[in-house]
N, C-alpha and C positions, 0 to 999 in steps of 0.2 A: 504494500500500500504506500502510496506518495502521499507523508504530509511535511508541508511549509510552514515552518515555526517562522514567524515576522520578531526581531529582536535578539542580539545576542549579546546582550547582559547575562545576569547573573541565571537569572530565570528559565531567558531564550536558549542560555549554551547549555546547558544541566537539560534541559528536556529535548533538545536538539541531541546530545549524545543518550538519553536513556533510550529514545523512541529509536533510533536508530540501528539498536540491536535487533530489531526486529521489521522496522520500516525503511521505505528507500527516503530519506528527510535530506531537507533542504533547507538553510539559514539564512535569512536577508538582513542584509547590516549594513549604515550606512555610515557610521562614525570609523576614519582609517586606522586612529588606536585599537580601536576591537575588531577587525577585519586583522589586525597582524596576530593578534594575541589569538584567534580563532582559528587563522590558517595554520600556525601550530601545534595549535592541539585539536585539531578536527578529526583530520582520518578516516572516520566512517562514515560524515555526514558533508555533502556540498556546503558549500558557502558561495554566497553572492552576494556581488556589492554595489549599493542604493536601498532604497527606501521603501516601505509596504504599502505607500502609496502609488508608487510611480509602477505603471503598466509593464515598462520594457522589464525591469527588475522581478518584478511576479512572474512573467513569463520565462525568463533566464533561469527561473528558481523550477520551472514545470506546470506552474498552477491550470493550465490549461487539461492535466491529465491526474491534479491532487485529491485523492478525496477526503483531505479535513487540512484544515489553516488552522495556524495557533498564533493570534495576536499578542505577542507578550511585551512589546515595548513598552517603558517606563512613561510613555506620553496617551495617555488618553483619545487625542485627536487624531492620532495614528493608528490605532488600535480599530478606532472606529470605521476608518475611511478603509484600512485594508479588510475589514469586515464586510462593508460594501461591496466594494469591487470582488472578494472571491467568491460573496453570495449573487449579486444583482448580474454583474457580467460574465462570470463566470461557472455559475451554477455549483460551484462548491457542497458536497453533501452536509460536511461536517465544519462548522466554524465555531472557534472556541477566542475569547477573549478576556482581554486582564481587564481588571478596574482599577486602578490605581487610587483614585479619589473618589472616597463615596458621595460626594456631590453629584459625583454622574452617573452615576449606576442607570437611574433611570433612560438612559440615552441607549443601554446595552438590551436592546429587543429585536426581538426576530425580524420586525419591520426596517430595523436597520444590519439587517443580515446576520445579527450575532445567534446562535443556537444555545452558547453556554457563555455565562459571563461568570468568572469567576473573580468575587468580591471576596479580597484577603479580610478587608475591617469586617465584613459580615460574616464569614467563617466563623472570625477570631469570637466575636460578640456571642453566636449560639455556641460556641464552645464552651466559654465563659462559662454562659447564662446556663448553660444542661448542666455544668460540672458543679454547679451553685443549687440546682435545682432537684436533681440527681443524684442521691448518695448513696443510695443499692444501687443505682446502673451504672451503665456505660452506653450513654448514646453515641453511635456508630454513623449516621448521618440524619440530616434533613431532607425533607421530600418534598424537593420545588420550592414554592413559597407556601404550602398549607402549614398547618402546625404538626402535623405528623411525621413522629420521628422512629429512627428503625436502631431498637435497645440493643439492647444483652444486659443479661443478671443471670444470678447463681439462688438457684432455689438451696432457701438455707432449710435446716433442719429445724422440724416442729413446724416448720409454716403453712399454713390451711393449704397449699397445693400440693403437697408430698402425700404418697396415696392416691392420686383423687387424678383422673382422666380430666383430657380439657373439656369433653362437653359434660363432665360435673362441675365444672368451675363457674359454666355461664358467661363466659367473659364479653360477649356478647359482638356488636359489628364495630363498635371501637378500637377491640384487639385482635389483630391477628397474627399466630405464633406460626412464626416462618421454618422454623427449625430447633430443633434439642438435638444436645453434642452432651453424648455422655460415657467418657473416658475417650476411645479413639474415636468413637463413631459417631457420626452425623447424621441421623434421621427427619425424614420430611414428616411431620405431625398429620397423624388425625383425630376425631373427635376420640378414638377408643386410647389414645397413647394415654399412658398414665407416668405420672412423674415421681422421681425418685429426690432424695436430698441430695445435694451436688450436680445433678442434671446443670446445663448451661442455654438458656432456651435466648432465642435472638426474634425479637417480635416489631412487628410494626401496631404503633399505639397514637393514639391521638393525645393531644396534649393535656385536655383536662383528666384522662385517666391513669396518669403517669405514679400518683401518690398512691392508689389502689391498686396497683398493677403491684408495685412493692410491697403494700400489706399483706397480698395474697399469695408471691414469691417467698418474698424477704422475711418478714415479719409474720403481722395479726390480724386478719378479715377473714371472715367467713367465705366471703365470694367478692367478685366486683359485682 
């Protein structure tokens, strides 16, 4: 698969060599300090030099035959226009871009060719906010922009779900238990699976049900 990391900063060379073990990637850089410092240490991945705005430079990089662009330069306004152009003219499947300033975030939408906009202060913030809010879990991500997040806990010992199958639990359309890993093995749940103490179960939950999900794991609830 051909993909075009836009930026070879810090960001752009680290995923320009990770993706490259496995993809044909291509790096567009327009500053000469980091075109010298790139060409050597590249080796597995092209390098081309100009900007993720300018046509001829996309095209010297492949984009014409890429399927996914990764805008990672440190400027906003870059990010966005090369967004553009590898969605609008190019028909690009796969475009992924940084946000650097969460003032703009809002500018990063489909209508302006991005697929994924990956917002570092918004990560950081539900990381934060889960690991503050979450002291039997471990949320694993968020999903999109609803409030539904995908856990993992450890059913402790004594707690209302050891014993007791997920359709005794009730846990109703708020939760849904994606998997239990218990010792090596990794089972797909159904309503009959019954849980043990130390089971490791990974669920997707909605946000208001987050304290009861742990009462019933962790701790002391009858049911959710």
């Amino acid at each position: 698969m051909r993909v075009i990391v836009i930026g070879g900063g810090q960001v752009g060379s680290y995923l320009a060599g990770f993706l490259a073990h496995e993809d044909d990637v291509s790096l567009v850089e327009c500053e000469r300090s980091a075109l010298a410092r790139l060409r050597r240490k590249a080796g597995r991945f092209n390098v081309v030099a100009g900007s993720g705005t300018e046509v001829a430079a996309l095209e010297a990089a492949g984009i014409q035959d890429a399927a996914a662009l990764v805008a990672a330069t440190g400027s906003d306004e870059v990010n966005i226009v090369a967004s553009m152009l590898a969605k609008r003219e190019y028909g690009v499947a796969r475009v992924i871009a940084r946000v650097n300033n969460p003032q703009n975030a809002w500018m990063f939408t489909r209508e302006m060719g991005v697929d994924v906009a990956v917002d570092q202060s918004e990560i950081l913030s539900r990381v934060i906010r889960n690991g503050l809010d979450m002291r039997d879990m471990y949320a694993l991500m968020s999903v999109g922009a609803s409030d539904r997040t995908v856990v993992e806990l450890d059913v402790s010992e004594g707690a209302p779900a050891v014993g007791r199958s997920l359709a005794e639990l009730g846990l109703g359309e708020d939760v849904l238990v994606l998997a239990v890993a218990r010792g090596d093995e990794v089972t797909l749940p159904h309503g009959d699976t019954t849980l043990l103490a130390g089971d490791r179960v990974i669920a997707l939950v909605q946000g208001s049900r987050r304290d009861q999900l742990v009462a019933v794991f962790c701790n002391g609830a009858s049911a959710i």
